[in-house]
N, C-alpha and C positions, 0 to 999 in steps of 0.2 A: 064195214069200215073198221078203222083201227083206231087203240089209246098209241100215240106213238112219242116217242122218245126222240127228238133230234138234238145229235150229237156235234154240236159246232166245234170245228177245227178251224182252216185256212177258208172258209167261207164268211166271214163276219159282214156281211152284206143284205140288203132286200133285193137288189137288181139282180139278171140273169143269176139264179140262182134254182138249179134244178133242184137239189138236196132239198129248197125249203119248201118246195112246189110240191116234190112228193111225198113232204107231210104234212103238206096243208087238208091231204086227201084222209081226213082223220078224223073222229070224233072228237077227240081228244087232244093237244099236246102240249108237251113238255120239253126246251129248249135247256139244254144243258151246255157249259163251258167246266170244263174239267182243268185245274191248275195244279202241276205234275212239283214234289215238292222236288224231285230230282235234277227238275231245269236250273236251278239255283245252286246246287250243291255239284263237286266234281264229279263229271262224268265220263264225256270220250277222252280220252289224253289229259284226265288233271284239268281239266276247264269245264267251268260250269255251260252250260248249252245258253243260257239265260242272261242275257249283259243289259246293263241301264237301258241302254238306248234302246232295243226293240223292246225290250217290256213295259216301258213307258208310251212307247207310238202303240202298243195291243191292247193295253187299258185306254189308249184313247178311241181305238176302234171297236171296241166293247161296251164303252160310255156312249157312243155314238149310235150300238146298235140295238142297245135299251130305250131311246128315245124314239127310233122308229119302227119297235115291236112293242110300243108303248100305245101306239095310234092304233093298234092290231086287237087290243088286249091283251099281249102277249107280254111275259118275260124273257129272264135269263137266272138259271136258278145256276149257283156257280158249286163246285164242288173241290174237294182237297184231295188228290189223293191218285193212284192210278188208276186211270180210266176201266178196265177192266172191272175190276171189284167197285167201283165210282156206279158204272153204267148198272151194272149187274143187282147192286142192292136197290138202283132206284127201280127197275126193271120190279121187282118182286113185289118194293111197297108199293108200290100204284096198279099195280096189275098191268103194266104196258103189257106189248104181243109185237112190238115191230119200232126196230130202232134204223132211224136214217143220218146219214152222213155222205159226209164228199168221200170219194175215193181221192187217195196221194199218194206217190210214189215212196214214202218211207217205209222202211223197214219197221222202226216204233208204232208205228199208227199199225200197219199189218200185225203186227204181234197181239197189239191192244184188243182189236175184234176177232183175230182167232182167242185169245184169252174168253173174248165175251162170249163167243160161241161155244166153247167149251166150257162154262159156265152153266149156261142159258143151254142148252141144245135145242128149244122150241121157238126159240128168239126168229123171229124175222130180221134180215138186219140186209138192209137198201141201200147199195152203196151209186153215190149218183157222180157222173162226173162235169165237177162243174170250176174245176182248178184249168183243165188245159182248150188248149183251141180244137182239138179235136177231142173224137171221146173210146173209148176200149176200144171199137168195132172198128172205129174209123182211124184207127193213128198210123199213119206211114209206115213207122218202122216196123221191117219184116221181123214178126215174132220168132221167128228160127234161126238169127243171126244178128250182130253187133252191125251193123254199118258206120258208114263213114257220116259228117254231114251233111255235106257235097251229097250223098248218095241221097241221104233223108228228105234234103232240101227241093231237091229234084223232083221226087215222089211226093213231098209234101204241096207243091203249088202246082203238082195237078189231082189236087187232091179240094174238096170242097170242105169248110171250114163250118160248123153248127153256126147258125143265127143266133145272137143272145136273147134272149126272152124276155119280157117283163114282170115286174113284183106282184103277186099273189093278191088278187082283190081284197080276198080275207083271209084269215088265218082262226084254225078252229081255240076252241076256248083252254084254260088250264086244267089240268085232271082233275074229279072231286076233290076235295078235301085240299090244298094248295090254293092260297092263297094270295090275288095279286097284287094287294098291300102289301103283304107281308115281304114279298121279293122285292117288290118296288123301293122300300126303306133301305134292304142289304147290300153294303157297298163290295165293292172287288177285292174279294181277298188279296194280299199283297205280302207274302212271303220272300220278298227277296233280300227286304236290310235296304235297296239300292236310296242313293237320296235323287231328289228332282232335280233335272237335268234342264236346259235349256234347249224343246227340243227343236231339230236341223230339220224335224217334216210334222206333221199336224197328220193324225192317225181317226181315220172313220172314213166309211163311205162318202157323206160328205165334203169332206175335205177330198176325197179324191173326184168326186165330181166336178168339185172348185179350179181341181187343176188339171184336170181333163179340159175342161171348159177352154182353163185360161192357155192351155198348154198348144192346143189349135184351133184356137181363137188369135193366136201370131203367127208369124211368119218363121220361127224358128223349124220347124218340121221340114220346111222344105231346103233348109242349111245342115239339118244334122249330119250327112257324112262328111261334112269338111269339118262339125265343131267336136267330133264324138271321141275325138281320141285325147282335146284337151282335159289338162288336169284337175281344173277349178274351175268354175262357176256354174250359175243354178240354169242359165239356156243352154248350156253346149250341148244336155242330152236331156231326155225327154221326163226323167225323172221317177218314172212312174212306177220303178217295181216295186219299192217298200208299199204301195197299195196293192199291187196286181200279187204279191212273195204273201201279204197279210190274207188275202181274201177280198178286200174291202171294194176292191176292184177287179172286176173279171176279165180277162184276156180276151176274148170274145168282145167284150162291151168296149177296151180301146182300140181292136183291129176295126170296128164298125166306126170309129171315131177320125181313125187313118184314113178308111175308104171315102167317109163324108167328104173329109178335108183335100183327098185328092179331087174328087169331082166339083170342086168349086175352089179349090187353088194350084191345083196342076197337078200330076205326077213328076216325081224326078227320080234321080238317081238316092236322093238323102231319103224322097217317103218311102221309097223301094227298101234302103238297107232299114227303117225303123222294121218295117214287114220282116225282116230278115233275122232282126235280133229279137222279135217275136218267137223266129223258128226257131234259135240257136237255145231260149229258154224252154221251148215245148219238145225241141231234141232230148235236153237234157233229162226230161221230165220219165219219155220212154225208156232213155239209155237205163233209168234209174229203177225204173222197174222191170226191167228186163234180166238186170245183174244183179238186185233185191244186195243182199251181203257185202258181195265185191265192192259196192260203193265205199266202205271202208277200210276196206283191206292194201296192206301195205304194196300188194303187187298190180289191185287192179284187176282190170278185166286181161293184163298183158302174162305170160309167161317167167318173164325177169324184171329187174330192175325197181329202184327205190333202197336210197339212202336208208340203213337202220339203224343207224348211231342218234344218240341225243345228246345235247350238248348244253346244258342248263343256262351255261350265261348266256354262249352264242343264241339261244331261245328268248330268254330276260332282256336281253339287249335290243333284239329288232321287235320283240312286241311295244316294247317302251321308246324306241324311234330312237337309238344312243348306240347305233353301228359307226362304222365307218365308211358309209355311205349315204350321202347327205340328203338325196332324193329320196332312197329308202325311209331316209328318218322322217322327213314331212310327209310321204303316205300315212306312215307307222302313228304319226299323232294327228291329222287329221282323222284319220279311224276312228283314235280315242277320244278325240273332243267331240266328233258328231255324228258319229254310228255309218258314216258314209265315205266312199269310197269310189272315184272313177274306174269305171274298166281297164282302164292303160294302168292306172295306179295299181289296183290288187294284180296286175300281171306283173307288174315290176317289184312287190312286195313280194310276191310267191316267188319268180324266179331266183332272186335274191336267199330266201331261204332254203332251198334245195338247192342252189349252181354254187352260187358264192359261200354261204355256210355249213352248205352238206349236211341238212338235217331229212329227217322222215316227215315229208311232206303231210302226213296227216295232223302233227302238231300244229301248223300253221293252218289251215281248214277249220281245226277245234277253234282256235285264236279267233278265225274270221265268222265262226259260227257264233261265240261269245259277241262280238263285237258289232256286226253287221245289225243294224236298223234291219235291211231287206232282205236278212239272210231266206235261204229257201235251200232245202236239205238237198234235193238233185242237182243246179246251178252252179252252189258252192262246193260239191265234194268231187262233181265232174267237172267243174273248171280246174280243181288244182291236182288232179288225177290227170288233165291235159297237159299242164305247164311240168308236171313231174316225167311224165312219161310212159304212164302207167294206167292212160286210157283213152280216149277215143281219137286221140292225134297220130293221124298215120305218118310225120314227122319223128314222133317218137320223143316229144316232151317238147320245150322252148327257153332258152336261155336267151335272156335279153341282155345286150353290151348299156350298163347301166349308165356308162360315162356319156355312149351314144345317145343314149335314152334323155339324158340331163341337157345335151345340148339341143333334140329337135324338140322338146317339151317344156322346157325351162330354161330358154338360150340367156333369157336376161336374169334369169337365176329369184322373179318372183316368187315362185311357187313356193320353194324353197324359204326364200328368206321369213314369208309368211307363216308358215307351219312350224320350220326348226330353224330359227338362226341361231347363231354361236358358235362353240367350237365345235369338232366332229372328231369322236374316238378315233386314235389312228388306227390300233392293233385291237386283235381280240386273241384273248386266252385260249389256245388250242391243245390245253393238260385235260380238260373236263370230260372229253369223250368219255360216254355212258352207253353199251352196248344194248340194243333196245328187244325186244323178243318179236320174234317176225308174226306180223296175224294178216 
């Protein structure tokens, strides 16, 4: 048996949770959360990675998941600092031999555990996959080549999906010396400055069971492709990635939620596309490990193209929702008041910042990375790699006619009046171009 270290990321759950299963198989453990001070301070493009809104819905998924490693005897011993040297000194003082964690397709996390293994050379270190619907062995996308989604899609529904699991009976005790008062009293470091927000979703396992529950426990599931492309409100879509993007809820655990729901309220064409935008986020998940770097790189997985100019107001202007586009401006502040964002919306925000402003489409990605409640590193940097042009759209990017856009999604012009009424800038200063250095 092992003293074992588990390293919590995007798993903050007890449910289907392979990573916690296989270190429960332990003498020993020790659950650590690592809080990076670099999430808060500038990082990719001048923008802190770290914005009010999800770091307040992570502290509530982390308060949520003390209370039910509390029934365990377990903690959450929280640490400052980069994960690497974080993991590595506790590794030494406790005499761990075997550190577990979820595998995810970021590049940062990859760095982190080659860091520790480099570190550590004796380290066991268990990486379990328990973020996507399939797992290493099993994922569609052919590891020799980029495919399309159509293509992935294809191969992925005939492809069979892991079972989610249930929470671990027990879970073994804390290493000598470690104390479970002692964690128990210690609250969540908070490094950020941010003040408390009003928030737009309720963060923990819990909470996402609540809305699992309530979510097809109605009839809206079976409407979602005709409400999915509206701008506002909380039924039009399903709601659920700031659980499924945090951990707190496993993809696994609502495709099983889908199937229940179909075999006792029908299949249609809407529970088909939910299954669909399942795949579109578990695509993205492969693409993102597949192309590790390129996911941030100005060209993408493509040969050419992407804007390299910066343009500091035209940048300043559509994060703060004060262009000269008035549909752009009420995404751009619905964003900043609730960390949330429809899918039709962030498409017409991004296309707007690369078609109509002509900026390097990774500044606005930074932006949705700061600001996104449900950000998730593969979705959002291979969504706006798609809308630029400069990844996995065999169209070769997407400019949306914005005016067309305001009339089939805002004909009566609520949306709008709601998020930004008043005047709307007419011009934007076009002296400021800033030539930006190609990466």
């Amino acid at each position: 048996m092992h003293k074992t270290l588990y390293w919590l990321t995007k798993d903050l759950r007890i449910d289907d949770n392979a990573a916690l299963i296989a270190a429960a198989k332990s003498d020993s453990l020790l659950c650590v959360y690592c809080i990076e001070p670099r999430w808060f301070s500038q990082y990719r493009f001048h923008t802190a990675s770290m914005g009010a809104h999800r770091w307040q819905f992570i502290r509530q998924c982390l308060a949520d998941l003390r209370v039910a490693l509390a029934t365990y005897g377990q903690e959450i011993l929280f640490v400052v600092g980069e994960p690497d040297r974080c993991l590595a000194e506790l590794v030494e003082r406790h005499a761990i031999d075997r550190v577990v964690c979820s595998f995810l397709p970021g590049t940062d996390e990859a760095a982190a555990l080659a860091g520790l293994a480099a570190r550590r050379p004796d380290l066991i270190i268990d990486t379990q996959d328990t973020y996507t619907l399939f797992d290493r062995t099993s994922s569609p996308l052919p590891k020799e080549r980029v495919v399309s989604y159509s293509k992935f899609r294809t191969l992925a529904e005939r492809t069979d999906t892991l079972l989610p699991v249930d929470a671990p009976a027990s879970l073994p005790p804390l290493p000598a010396g470690i104390s479970f008062a002692e964690l128990r009293k210690a609250e969540i470091p908070d490094l950020s400055g941010y003040s408390h927000l009003e928030p737009f979703f309720e963060g923990g396992e819990s909470a996402a069971k609540r809305h699992l529950t309530s979510y097809f426990g109605s009839t809206h599931a079976s409407s979602y492709k005709k409400t999915r492309n509206e701008l506002d409100g909380w039924d039009t879509s399903s709601k659920l990635s700031p659980w499924l993007n945090s951990g707190s809820l496993s993809a696994r655990r609502a495709l099983s939620h889908l199937r229940s729901y179909e075999q006792t309220a029908g299949a249609n064409d809407s529970t088909y596309w939910l299954y669909i935008e399942l795949l579109w986020r578990e695509y993205f998940q492969w693409i993102a490990v597949q192309i590790g770097p390129k996911l941030f790189s100005l060209r993408g997985i493509s040969s050419c193209g992407g804007f390299k100019c910066f343009y500091p107001e035209r940048f300043e202007k559509w994060c703060q929702g004060t262009t000269p586009y008035p549909l752009v401006n009420a995404c751009m502040k619905q964003l900043k008041a609730t960390g949330y964002l429809s899918n039709r919306g962030r498409q017409i925000a991004a296309s707007c910042l690369v078609n109509e402003l002509e900026m390097d489409w990774r500044y606005g990605a930074a932006w949705f990375e700061h600001q996104l409640c449900d950000y998730d590193v593969a979705s959002n940097w291979g969504n706006w790699q798609y809308i630029a042009g400069v990844g996995v759209d065999p169209r070769g990017g997407r400019h949306f006619n914005l005016q067309k856009q305001t009339e089939t999604y805002d004909p009566a012009g609520s949306y709008i009046a709601r998020w930004s009424p008043g005047p709307v800038l007419q011009t934007l200063d076009t002296r400021d171009a800033a030539d930006w250095p190609i990466g």
